[in-house]
C-alpha positions in Angstrom: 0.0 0.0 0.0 1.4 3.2 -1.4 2.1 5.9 1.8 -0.2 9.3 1.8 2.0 12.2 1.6 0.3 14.7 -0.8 -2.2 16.9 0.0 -5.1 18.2 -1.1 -7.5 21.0 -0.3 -11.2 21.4 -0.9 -12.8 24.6 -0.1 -16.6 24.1 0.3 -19.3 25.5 2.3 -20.3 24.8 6.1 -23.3 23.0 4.7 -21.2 20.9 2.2 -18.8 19.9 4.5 -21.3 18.4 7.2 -23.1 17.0 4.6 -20.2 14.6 3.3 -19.1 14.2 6.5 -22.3 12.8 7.1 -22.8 10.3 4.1 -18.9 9.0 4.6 -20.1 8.6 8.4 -23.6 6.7 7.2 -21.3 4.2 5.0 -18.5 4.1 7.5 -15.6 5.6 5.4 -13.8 8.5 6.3 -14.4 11.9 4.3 -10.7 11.3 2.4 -11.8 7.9 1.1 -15.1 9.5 0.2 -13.6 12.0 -2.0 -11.0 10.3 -3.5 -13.2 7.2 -4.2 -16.4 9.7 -5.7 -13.0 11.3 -8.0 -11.6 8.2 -9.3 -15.6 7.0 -10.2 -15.8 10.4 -11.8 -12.1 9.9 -13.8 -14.1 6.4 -14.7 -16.9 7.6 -15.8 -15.3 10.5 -18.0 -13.0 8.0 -19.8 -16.0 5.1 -20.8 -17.9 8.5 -21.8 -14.5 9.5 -24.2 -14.4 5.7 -25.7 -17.9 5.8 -26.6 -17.7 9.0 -28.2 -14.7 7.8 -30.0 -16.3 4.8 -30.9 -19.2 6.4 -32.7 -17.3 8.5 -34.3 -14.9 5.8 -36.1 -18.6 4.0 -37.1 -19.3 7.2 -38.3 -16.7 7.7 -40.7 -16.4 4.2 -41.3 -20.1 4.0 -43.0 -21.4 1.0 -40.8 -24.9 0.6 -40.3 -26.0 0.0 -36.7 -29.5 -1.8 -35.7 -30.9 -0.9 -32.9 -31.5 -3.2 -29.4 -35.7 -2.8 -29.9 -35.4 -3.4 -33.3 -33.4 -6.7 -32.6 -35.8 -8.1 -30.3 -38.7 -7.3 -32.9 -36.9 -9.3 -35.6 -36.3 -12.4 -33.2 -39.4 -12.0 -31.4 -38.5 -11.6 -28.1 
């Protein structure tokens, strides 16, 4: 396990703060594992939403037709 030596500062609001304070409390985490695990699910998120952008944009350019998920299920009857 890697040793914690940066630091980071967050600047939020009185009401903010208690409220993560509470919700890392209510799931028993403290507020540094909250944020750091709610940043790296954000980083996640961000870089699934960049391959599927990337994705559609090589079917795009590359001419191929798509069919669509309802469209499947018509045609096999399901």
């Amino acid at each position: 396990m890697a040793i914690k030596s940066k630091i980071l500062n967050v600047r939020t609001t009185e009401q903010e703060y208690d409220e993560i304070k509470k919700f890392a409390a209510f799931h028993g985490i403290s507020m540094t594992d909250f944020v750091l695990e709610s940043v790296y699910e954000r980083m996640a998120d961000l870089e699934d939403i960049q391959a599927v952008r990337e994705y559609e944009k090589e079917k795009s350019e590359s001419g191929v037709d798509t069919v669509s998920w309802e469209k499947v299920q018509a045609d096999l009857g399901i």
